[in-house]
N, C-alpha and C positions, 0 to 999 in steps of 0.2 A: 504494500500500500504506500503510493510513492504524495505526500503532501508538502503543501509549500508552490510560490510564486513560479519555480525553477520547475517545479513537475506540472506547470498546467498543460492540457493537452495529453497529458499520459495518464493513464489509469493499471488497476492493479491484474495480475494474472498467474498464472503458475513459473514456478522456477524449480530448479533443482542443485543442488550443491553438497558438499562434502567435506567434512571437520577430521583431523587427527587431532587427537589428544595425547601428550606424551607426559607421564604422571613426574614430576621433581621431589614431590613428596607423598606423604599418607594424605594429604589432602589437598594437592595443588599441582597443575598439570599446566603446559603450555600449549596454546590451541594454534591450530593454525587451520583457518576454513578458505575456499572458495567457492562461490554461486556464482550462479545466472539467475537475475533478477529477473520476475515473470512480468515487468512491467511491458504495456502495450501499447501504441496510440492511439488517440481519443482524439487528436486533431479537429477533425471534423467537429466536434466540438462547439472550436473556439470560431469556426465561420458560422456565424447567424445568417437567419433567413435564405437558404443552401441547400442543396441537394449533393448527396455524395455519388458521383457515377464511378468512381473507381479508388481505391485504396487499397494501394501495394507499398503504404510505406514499413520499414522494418525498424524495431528498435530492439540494442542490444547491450546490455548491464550486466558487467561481468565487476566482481568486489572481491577483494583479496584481505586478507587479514591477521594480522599476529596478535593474539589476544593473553593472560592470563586467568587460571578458569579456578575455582575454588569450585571442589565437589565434597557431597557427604550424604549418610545414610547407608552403606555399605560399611559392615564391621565381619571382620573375619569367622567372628565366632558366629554369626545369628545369622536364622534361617532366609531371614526378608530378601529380596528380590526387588527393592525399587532403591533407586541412589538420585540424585537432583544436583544441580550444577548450577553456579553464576559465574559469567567473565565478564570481563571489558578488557577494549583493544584499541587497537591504530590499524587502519588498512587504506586503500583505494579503490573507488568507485570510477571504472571505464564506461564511458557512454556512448555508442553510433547509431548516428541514424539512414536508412539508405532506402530510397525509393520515392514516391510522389502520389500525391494524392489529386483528382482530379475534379473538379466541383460546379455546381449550375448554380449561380446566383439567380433566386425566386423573383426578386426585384428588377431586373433589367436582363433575364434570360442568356448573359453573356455565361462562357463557359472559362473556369481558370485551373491552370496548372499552379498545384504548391506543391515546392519542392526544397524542405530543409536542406541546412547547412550538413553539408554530408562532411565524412570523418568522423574524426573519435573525439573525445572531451575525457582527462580523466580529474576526477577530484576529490581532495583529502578525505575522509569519514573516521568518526569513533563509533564502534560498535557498543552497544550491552547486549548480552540477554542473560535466560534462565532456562529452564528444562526440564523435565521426569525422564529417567529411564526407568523401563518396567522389563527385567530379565525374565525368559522361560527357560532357560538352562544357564549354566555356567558362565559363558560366554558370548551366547546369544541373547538380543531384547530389542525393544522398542522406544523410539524417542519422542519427545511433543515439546514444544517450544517454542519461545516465542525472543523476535531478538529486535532492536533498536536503532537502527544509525540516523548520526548525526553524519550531514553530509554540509563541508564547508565548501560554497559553493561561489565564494568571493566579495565582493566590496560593494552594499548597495550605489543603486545608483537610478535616475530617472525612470527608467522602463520597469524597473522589476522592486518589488516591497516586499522582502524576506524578513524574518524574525531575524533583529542586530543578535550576534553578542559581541560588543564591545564595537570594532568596526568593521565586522567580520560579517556577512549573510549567511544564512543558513535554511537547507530542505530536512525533512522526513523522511524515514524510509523503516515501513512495518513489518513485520513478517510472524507467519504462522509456519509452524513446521512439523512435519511425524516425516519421521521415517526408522530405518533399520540399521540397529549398533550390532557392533561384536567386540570383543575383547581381546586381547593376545597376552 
């Protein structure tokens, strides 16, 4: 769920990605994840009064991340099967857009090509999240979670009204997650 001045025109969708956890301690592991963000465009959107005849535009968010993870709920001796996680991190957030959308203005029947700024955009993000694993053997289990980034996305300025901090603009970016762990 991509929010904020910087994400209008895109909305949210499916992604997939993949975390290693490497433990330092009985309770502290260093994470290192990367996704594909399932966000989409929404373009169409932001032209009022419009008809869309074609949209072949692509968007592609790929986030990298080195985080610190604090886990607990798992003790050697007890029988339980669930363990839960929080980390925060530092990574980057790559962005491209490729293709064009083609549209019928309702109001004067002229037809127009849009066609972003192609290439990539990458920019700073701090991650959180949090998590349940629920194991059904040893080493095998299941993950749910939900994680955070702050994505600093630069300097306001006339065109675009981000949330400051300090002189710095800033988006959103949500996510829900399950998927499948194992253990080594």
């Amino acid at each position: 769920m991509p929010l904020g001045d910087y994400y209008e025109g895109i909305t949210n969708g499916i992604g997939f990605g993949g975390d290693l956890s490497f433990a330092v301690s009985r309770s502290l592991a260093v994470r290192l994840s990367v996704s594909k963000s399932g966000m989409k465009d929404d373009i169409g959107a932001l032209v009022p009064n419009s008809t869309i005849l074609e949209d072949n535009l692509s968007l592609s968010a790929w986030r990298y991340f080195l985080s610190l993870q604090y886990y607990g709920g798992l003790k050697k001796d007890e029988k339980r099967k669930t363990m839960y996680y929080l980390y925060s991190g530092l990574g980057a957030i790559n962005h491209s857009f490729s293709g064009n959308l083609i549209v019928r203005d309702l109001s004067d029947n002229q037809i127009y090509l849009i066609t972003p700024a192609t290439g990539s955009e990458s920019k700073f993000t701090m991650t959180s999240g949090l998590g349940l694993l629920a194991f059904v053997s040893n080493s095998f289990g299941f993950e749910f979670g939900a994680t955070a980034d702050v994505v600093f996305v630069g300097r306001s300025n006339d065109n675009y009204y981000y949330q400051p901090y300090g002189n710095v603009s800033t988006a959103l970016v949500f996510d829900l997650k399950a998927g499948i762990v194992t253990m080594f």
